[in-house]
FIDOLUM-635574 format. One record per residue (C-alpha): x, y, z; residue in three letters; residue number from 1. Coordinates in Angstrom, 2 decimals. Layout:
<rs>
{r {X; Y; Z}; 'ALA'; NUM},
...
</rs>
This chain:
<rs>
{r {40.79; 0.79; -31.04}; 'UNK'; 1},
{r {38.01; 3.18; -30.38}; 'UNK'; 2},
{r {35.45; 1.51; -29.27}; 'UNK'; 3},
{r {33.05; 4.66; -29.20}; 'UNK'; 4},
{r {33.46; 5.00; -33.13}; 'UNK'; 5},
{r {29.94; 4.66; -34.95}; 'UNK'; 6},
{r {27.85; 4.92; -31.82}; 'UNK'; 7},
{r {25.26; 7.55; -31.31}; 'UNK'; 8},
{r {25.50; 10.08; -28.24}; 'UNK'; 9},
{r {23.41; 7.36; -25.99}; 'UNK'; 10},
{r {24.85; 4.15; -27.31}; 'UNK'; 11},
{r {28.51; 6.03; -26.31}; 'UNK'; 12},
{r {26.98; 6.77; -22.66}; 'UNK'; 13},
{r {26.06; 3.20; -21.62}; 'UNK'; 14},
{r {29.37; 2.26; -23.09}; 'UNK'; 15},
{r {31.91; 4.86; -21.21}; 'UNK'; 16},
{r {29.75; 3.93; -17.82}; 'UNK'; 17},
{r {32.42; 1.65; -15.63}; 'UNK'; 18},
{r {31.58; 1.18; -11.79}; 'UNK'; 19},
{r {27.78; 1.14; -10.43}; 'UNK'; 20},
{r {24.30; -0.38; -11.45}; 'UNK'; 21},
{r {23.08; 0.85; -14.75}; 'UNK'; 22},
{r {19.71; 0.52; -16.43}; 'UNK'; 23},
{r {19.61; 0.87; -20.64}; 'UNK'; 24},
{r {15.98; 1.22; -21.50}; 'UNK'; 25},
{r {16.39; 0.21; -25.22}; 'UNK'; 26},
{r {13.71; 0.02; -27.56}; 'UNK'; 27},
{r {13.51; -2.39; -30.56}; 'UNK'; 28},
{r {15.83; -1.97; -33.49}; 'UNK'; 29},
{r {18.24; 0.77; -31.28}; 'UNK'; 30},
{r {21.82; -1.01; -31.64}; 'UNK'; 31},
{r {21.23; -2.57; -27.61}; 'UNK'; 32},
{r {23.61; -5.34; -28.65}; 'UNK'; 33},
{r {26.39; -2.95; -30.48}; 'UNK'; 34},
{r {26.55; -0.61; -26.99}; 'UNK'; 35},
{r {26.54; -3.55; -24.98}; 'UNK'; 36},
{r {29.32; -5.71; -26.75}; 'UNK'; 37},
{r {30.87; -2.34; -27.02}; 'UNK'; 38},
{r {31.00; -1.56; -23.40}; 'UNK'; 39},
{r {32.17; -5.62; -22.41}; 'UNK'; 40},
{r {35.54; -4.94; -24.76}; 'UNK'; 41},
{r {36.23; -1.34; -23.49}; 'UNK'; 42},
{r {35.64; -2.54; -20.11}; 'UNK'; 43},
{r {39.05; -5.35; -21.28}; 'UNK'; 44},
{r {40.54; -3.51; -23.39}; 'UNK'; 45},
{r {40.01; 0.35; -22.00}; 'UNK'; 46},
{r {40.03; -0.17; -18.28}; 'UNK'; 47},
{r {42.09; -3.37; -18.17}; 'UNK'; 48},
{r {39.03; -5.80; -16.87}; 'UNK'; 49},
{r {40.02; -9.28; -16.42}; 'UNK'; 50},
{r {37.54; -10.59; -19.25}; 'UNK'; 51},
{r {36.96; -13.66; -16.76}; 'UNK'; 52},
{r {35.36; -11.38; -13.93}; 'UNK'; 53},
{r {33.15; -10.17; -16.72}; 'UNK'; 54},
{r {29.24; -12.13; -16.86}; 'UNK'; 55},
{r {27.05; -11.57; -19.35}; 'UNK'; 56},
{r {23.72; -13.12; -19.53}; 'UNK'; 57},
{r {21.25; -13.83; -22.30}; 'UNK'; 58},
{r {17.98; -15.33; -22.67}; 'UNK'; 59},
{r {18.98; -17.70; -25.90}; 'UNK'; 60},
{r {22.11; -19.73; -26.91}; 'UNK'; 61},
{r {21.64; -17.70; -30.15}; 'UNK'; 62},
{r {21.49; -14.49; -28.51}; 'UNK'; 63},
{r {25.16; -15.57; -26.25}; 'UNK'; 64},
{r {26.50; -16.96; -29.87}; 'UNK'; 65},
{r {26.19; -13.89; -31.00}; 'UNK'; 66},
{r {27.67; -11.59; -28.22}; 'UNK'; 67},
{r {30.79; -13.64; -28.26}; 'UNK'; 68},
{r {31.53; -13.77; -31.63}; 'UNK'; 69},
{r {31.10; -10.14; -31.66}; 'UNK'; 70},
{r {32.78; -9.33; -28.75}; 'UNK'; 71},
{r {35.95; -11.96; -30.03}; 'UNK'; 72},
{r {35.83; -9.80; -33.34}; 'UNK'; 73},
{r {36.31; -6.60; -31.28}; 'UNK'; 74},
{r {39.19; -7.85; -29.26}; 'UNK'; 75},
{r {40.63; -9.87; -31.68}; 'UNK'; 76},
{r {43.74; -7.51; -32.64}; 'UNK'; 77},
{r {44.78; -7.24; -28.63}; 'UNK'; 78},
{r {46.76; -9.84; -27.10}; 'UNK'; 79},
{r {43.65; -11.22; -24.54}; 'UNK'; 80},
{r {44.49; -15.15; -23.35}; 'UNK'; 81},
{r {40.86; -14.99; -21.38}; 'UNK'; 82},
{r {37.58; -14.62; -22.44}; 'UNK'; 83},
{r {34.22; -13.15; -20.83}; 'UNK'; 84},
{r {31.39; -15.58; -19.59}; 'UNK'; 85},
{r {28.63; -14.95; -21.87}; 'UNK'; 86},
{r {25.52; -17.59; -21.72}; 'UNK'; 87},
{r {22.27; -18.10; -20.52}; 'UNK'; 88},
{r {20.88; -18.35; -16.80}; 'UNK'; 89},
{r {20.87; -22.01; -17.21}; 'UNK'; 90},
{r {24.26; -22.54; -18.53}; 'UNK'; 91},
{r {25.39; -20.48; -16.42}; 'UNK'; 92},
{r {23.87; -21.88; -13.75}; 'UNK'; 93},
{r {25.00; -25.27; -14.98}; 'UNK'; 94},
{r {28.82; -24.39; -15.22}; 'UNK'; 95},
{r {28.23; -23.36; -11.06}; 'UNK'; 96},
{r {26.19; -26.58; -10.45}; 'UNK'; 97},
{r {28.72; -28.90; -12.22}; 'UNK'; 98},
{r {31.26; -28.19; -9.38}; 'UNK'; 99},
{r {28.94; -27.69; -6.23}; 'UNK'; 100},
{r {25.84; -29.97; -6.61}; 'UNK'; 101},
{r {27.45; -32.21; -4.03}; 'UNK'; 102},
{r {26.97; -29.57; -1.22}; 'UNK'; 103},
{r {23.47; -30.13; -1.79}; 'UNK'; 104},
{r {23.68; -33.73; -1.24}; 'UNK'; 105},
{r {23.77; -34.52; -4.96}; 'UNK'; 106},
{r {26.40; -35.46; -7.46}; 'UNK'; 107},
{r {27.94; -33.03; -9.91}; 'UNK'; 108},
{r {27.98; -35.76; -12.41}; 'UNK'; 109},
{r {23.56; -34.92; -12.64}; 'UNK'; 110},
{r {21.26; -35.42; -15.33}; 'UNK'; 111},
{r {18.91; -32.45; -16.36}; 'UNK'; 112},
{r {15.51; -33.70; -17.66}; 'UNK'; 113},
{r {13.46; -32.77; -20.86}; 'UNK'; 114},
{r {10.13; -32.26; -21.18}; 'UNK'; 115},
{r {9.30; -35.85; -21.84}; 'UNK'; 116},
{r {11.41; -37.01; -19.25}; 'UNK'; 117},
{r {9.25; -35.27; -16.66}; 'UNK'; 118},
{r {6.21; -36.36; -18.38}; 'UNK'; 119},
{r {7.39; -39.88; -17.89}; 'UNK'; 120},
{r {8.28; -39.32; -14.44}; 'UNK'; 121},
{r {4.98; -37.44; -13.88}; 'UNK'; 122},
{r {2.63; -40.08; -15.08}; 'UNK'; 123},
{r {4.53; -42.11; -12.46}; 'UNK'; 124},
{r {3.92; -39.93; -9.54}; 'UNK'; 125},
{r {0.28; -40.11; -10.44}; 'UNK'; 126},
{r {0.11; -43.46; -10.36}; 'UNK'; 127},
{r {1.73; -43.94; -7.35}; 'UNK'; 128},
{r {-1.10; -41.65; -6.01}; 'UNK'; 129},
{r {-3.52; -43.83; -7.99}; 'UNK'; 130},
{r {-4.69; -40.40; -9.59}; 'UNK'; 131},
{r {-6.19; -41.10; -13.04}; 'UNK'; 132},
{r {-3.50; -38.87; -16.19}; 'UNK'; 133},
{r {-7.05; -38.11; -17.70}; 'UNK'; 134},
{r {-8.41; -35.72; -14.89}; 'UNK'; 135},
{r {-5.08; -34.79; -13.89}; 'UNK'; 136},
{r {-3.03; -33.93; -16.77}; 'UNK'; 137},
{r {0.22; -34.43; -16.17}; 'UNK'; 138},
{r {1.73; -31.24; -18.19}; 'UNK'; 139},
{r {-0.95; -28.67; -15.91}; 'UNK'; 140},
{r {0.45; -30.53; -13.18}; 'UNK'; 141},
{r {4.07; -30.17; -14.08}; 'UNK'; 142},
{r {3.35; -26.06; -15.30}; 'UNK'; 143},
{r {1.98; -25.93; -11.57}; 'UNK'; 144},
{r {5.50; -27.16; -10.21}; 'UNK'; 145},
{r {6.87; -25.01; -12.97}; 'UNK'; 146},
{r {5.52; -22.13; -11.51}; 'UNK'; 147},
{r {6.01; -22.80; -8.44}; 'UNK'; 148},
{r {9.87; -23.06; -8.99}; 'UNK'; 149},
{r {10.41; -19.94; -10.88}; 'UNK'; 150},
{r {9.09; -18.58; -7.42}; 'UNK'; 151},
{r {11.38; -20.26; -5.65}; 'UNK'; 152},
{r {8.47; -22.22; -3.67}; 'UNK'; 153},
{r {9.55; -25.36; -2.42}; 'UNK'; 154},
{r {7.23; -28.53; -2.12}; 'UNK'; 155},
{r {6.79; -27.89; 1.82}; 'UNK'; 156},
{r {6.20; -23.91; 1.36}; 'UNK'; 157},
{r {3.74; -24.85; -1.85}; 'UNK'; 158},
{r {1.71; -27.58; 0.69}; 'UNK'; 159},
{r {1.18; -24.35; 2.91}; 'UNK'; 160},
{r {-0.56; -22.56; 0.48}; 'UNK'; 161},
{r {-2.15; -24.72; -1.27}; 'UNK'; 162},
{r {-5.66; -23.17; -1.27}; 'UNK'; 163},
{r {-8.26; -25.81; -3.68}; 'UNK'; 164},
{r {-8.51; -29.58; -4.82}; 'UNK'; 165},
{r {-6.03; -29.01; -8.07}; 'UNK'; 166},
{r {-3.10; -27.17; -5.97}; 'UNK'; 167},
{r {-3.53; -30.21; -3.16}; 'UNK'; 168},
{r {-2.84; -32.70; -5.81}; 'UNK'; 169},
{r {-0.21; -30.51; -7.13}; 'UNK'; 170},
{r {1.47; -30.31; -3.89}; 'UNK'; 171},
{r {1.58; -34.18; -3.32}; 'UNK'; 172},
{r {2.87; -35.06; -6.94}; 'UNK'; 173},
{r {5.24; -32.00; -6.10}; 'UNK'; 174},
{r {6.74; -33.94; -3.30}; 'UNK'; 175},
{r {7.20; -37.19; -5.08}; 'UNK'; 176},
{r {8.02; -35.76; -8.01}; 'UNK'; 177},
{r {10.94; -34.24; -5.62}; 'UNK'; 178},
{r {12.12; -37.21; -4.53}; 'UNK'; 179},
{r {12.27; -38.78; -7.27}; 'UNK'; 180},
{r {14.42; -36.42; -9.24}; 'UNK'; 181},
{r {16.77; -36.65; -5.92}; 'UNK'; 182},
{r {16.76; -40.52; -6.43}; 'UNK'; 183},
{r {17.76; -40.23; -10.01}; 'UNK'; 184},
{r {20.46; -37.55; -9.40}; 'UNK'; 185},
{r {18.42; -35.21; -11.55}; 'UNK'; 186},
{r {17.30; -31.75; -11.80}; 'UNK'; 187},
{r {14.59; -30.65; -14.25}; 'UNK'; 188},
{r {15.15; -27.10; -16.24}; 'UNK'; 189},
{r {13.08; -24.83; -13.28}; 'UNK'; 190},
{r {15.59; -26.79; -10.63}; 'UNK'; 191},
{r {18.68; -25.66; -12.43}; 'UNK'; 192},
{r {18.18; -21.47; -11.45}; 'UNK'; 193},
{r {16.11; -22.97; -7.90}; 'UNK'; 194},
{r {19.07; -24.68; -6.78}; 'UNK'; 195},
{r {21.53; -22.69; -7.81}; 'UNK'; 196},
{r {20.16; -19.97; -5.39}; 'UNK'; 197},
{r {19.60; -22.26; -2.37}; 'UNK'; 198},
{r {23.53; -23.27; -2.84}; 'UNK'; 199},
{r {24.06; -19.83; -2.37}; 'UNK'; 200},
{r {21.92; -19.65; 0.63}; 'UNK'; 201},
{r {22.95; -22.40; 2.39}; 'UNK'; 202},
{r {26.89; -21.64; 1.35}; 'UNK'; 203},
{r {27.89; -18.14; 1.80}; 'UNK'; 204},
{r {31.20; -19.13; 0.81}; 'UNK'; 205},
{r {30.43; -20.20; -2.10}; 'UNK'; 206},
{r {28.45; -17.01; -3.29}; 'UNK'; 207},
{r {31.33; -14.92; -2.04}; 'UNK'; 208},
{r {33.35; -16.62; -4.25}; 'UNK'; 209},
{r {31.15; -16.27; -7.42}; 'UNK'; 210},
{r {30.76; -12.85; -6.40}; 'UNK'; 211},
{r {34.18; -11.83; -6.66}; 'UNK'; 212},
{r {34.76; -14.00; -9.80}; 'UNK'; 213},
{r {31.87; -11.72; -11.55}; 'UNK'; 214},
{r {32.49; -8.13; -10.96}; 'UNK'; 215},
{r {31.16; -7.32; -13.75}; 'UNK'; 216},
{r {27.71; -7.85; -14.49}; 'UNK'; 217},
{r {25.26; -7.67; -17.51}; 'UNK'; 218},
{r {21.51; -9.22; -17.91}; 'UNK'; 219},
{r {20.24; -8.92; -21.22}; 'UNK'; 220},
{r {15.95; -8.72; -21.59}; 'UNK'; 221},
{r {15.81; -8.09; -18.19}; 'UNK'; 222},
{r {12.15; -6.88; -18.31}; 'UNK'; 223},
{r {11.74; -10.75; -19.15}; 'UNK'; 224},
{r {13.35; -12.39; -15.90}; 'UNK'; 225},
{r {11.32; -14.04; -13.14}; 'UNK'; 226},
{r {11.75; -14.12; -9.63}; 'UNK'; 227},
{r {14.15; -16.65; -9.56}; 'UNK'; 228},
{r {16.35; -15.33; -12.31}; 'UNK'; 229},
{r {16.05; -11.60; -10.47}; 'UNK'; 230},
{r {17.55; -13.22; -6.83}; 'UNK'; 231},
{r {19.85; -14.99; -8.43}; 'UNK'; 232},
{r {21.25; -11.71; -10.19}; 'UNK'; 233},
{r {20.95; -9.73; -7.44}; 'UNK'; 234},
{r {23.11; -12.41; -5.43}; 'UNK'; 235},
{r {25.67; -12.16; -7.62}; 'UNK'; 236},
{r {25.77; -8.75; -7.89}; 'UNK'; 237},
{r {25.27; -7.74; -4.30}; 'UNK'; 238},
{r {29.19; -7.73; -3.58}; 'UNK'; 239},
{r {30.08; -4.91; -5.72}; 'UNK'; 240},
{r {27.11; -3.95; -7.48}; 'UNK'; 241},
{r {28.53; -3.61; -10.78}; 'UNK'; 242},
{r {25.16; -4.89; -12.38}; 'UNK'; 243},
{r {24.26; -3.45; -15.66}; 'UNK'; 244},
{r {20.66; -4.40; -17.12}; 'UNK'; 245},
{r {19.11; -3.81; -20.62}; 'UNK'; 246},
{r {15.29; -4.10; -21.31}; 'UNK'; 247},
{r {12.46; -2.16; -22.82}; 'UNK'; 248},
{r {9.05; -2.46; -20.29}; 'UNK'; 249},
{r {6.97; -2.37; -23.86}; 'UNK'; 250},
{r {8.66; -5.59; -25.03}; 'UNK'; 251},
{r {7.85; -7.74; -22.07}; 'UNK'; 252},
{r {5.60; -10.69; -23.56}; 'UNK'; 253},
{r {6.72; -13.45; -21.02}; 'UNK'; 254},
{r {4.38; -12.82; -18.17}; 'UNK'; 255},
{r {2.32; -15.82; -18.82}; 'UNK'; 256},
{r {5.83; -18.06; -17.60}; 'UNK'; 257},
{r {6.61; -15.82; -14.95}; 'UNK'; 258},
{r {8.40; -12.98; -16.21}; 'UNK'; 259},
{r {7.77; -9.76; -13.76}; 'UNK'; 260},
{r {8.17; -6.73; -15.37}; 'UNK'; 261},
{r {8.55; -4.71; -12.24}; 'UNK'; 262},
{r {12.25; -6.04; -11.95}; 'UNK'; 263},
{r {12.85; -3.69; -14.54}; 'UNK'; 264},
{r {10.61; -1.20; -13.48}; 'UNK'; 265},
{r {11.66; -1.25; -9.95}; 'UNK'; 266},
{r {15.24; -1.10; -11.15}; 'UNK'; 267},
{r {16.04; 2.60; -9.51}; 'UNK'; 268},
{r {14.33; 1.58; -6.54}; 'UNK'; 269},
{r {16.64; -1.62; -5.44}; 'UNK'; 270},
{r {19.63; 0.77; -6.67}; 'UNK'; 271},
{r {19.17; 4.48; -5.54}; 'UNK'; 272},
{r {21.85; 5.31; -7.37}; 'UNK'; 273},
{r {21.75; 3.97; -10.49}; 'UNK'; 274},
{r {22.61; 5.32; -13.62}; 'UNK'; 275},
{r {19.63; 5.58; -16.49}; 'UNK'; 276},
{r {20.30; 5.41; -20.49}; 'UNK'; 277},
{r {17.20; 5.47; -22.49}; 'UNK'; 278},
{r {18.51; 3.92; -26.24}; 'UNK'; 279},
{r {15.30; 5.79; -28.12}; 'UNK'; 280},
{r {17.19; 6.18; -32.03}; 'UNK'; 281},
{r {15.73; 3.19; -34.39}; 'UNK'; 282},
{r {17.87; 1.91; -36.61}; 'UNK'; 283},
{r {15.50; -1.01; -37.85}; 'UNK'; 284},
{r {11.68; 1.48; -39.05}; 'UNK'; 285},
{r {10.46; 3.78; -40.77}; 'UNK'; 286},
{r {9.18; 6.91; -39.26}; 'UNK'; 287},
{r {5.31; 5.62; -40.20}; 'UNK'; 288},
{r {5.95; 2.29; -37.70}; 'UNK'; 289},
{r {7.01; 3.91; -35.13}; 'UNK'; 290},
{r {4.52; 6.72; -34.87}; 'UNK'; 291},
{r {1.65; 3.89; -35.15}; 'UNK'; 292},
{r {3.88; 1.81; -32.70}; 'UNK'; 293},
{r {4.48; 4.56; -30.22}; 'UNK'; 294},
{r {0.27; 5.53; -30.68}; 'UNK'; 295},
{r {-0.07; 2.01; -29.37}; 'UNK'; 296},
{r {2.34; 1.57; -26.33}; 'UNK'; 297},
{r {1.91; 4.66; -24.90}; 'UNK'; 298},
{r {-1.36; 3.96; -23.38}; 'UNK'; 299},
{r {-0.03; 1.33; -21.70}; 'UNK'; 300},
{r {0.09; 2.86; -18.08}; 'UNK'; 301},
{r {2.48; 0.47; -16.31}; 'UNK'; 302},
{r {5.81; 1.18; -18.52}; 'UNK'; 303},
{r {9.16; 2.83; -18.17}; 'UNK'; 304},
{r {8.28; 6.10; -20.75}; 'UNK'; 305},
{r {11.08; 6.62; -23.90}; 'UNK'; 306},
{r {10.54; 8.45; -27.20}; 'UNK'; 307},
{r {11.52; 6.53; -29.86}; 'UNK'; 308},
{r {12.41; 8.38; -33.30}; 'UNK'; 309},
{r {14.74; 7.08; -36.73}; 'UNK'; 310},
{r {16.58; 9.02; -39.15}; 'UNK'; 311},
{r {15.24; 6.54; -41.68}; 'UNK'; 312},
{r {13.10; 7.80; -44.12}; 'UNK'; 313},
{r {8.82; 8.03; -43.82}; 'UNK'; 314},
{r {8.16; 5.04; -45.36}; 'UNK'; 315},
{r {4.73; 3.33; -46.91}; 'UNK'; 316},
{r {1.48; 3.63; -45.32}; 'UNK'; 317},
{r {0.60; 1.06; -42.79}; 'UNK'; 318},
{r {-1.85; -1.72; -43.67}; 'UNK'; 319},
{r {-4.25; -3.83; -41.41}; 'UNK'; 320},
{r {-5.66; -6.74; -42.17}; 'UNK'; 321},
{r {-8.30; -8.42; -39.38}; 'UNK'; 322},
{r {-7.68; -12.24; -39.53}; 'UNK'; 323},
{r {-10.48; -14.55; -38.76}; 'UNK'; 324},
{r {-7.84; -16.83; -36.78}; 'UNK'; 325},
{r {-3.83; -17.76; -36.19}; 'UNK'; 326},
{r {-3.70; -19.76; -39.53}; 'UNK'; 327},
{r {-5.88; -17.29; -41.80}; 'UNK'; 328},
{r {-3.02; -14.65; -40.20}; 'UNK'; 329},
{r {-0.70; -17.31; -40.92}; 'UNK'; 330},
{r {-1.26; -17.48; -44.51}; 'UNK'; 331},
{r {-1.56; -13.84; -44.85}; 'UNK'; 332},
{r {1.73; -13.25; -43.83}; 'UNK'; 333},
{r {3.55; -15.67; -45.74}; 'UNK'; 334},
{r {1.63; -14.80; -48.84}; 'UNK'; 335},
{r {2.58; -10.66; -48.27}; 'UNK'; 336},
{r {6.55; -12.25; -47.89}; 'UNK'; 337},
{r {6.17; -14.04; -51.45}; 'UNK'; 338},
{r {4.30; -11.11; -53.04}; 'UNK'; 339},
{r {7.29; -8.51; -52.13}; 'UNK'; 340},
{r {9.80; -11.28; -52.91}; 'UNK'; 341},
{r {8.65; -12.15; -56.57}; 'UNK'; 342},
</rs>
């Protein structure tokens, strides 16, 4: 099977690139997902990859649903009794946790909370504190711990700079909050990526072994990843470098959860030799979108620069309409969807 056929010049680049860090700069509606499944079943099927020492990450179940049923479709006809790892950070990180957690002085067998479970637990820790759940609300405390995670900032590190009233109080229902977790053979969703990395730190062995299981790396969105998310990555990729990432700096919209668009941007920089694919044909606009869209982004001065352009035809003028709030914008949209659709 040729898995170059219907793939533009660019899309055929990223795909025939094997050994090395790469960085796809793909803009939105540019076939990312096509070159990228692409590449993950010639890497199988073309250079005779074990699929299993092939990662690839995603930031949604939907989003890994999707890459392995497309990938399965593309191998389907070859005689492949393994598959690639495809899944989120967490899942991922779950699968790894699952079999180690007890080298952190945990059981495998844990529990991962939800939001209300923390809540519950929360409004515990306060009271234990005897701090009142109406001054100190215990989802601002939890997003402080949140934050604080996806850092990789521990409850002692966190006590050290702690620098006003609100991040002291944080700090001490950070601890207890800790230990209670620990008690309840727990993790909450921020500890699942957190302690993932500290079993690599504290087990070498363990990394190594992860490292040469994934040879093969892929992190989808990467513009979106944290700090947490980016060490982990780099971890596993460190061995043999293989690490292939795919984001666009103008689609980066996570920054208020932690997201640092720099670990994109700074891509060439950890890799010096690092091979750059800019994905800039639209398959998904008319020329009129993207000329107002590209008008937009490109004063942005903090960005990794790209060109995007469609073979698809001009298309209508672009309206604007200036809502007076969310649900007056709300209600325009839905009633533009039912005006085109009747």
């Amino acid at each position: 099977m040729d898995f170059l056929k219907g793939l533009n010049e660019k899309q055929q680049e990223a795909v025939k690139h094997v050994k090395g860090p790469m960085l796809v700069v793909a803009g939105a509606g540019s076939g990312k997902t096509k070159a990228l499944t692409h590449r993950i079943a010639s890497l199988i099927i073309d250079h005779k990859v074990d699929p299993s020492s092939i990662l690839a990450v995603t930031f949604t179940n939907k989003a890994a649903n999707e890459m392995t049923e497309r990938v399965e479709r593309l191998i389907a006809d070859f005689n492949i009794h393994s598959k690639p790892i495809i899944g989120t950070f967490h899942s991922i990180c779950v699968r790894i946790l699952r079999k180690h957690l007890h080298e952190m002085d945990m059981e495998n067998a844990f529990s991962i909370y939800d939001s209300t479970d923390q809540q519950i637990l929360m409004k515990r820790v306060l009271k234990e504190l005897n701090l009142d759940p109406k001054k100190f609300n215990p989802k601002a405390i939890l997003a402080g711990i949140s934050g604080a995670k996806n850092q990789l900032i521990g409850p002692e590190e966190y006590e050290k700079i702690s620098f006003d009233y609100f991040s002291e109080k944080v700090s001490q229902c950070y601890k207890i909050y800790q230990r209670e977790l620990k008690k309840a053979n727990a993790l909450d969703f921020d500890d699942i990526i957190m302690t993932t990395v500290e079993l690599f730190k504290a087990h070498p062995n363990i990394l190594s072994y992860y490292q040469n299981k994934f040879q093969f790396i892929s992190v989808d969105e990467y513009q979106d990843t944290n700090h947490a998310q980016y060490v982990l990555t780099h971890q596993l990729a460190h061995a043999h470098k293989n690490l292939t990432v795919i984001g666009d700096s103008d689609q980066s919209i996570y920054s208020w959860r932690g997201a640092n668009m720099r670990n994109l941007l700074d891509f060439e920089k950890d890799f010096d030799n690092a091979k750059v694919v800019l994905l800039e044909q639209n398959y998904r606009s008319t020329k009129k979108i993207l000329k107002a869209a590209q008008k937009v982004i490109e004063k942005n001065v903090v960005r990794k620069d790209k060109k995007i352009w469609t073979d698809n035809e001009d298309g209508d003028n672009i309206d604007i309409y200036e809502s007076f709030n969310e649900k007056d914008e709300a209600s325009y949209v839905v009633n533009q969807i039912t005006r085109i659709l009747s």
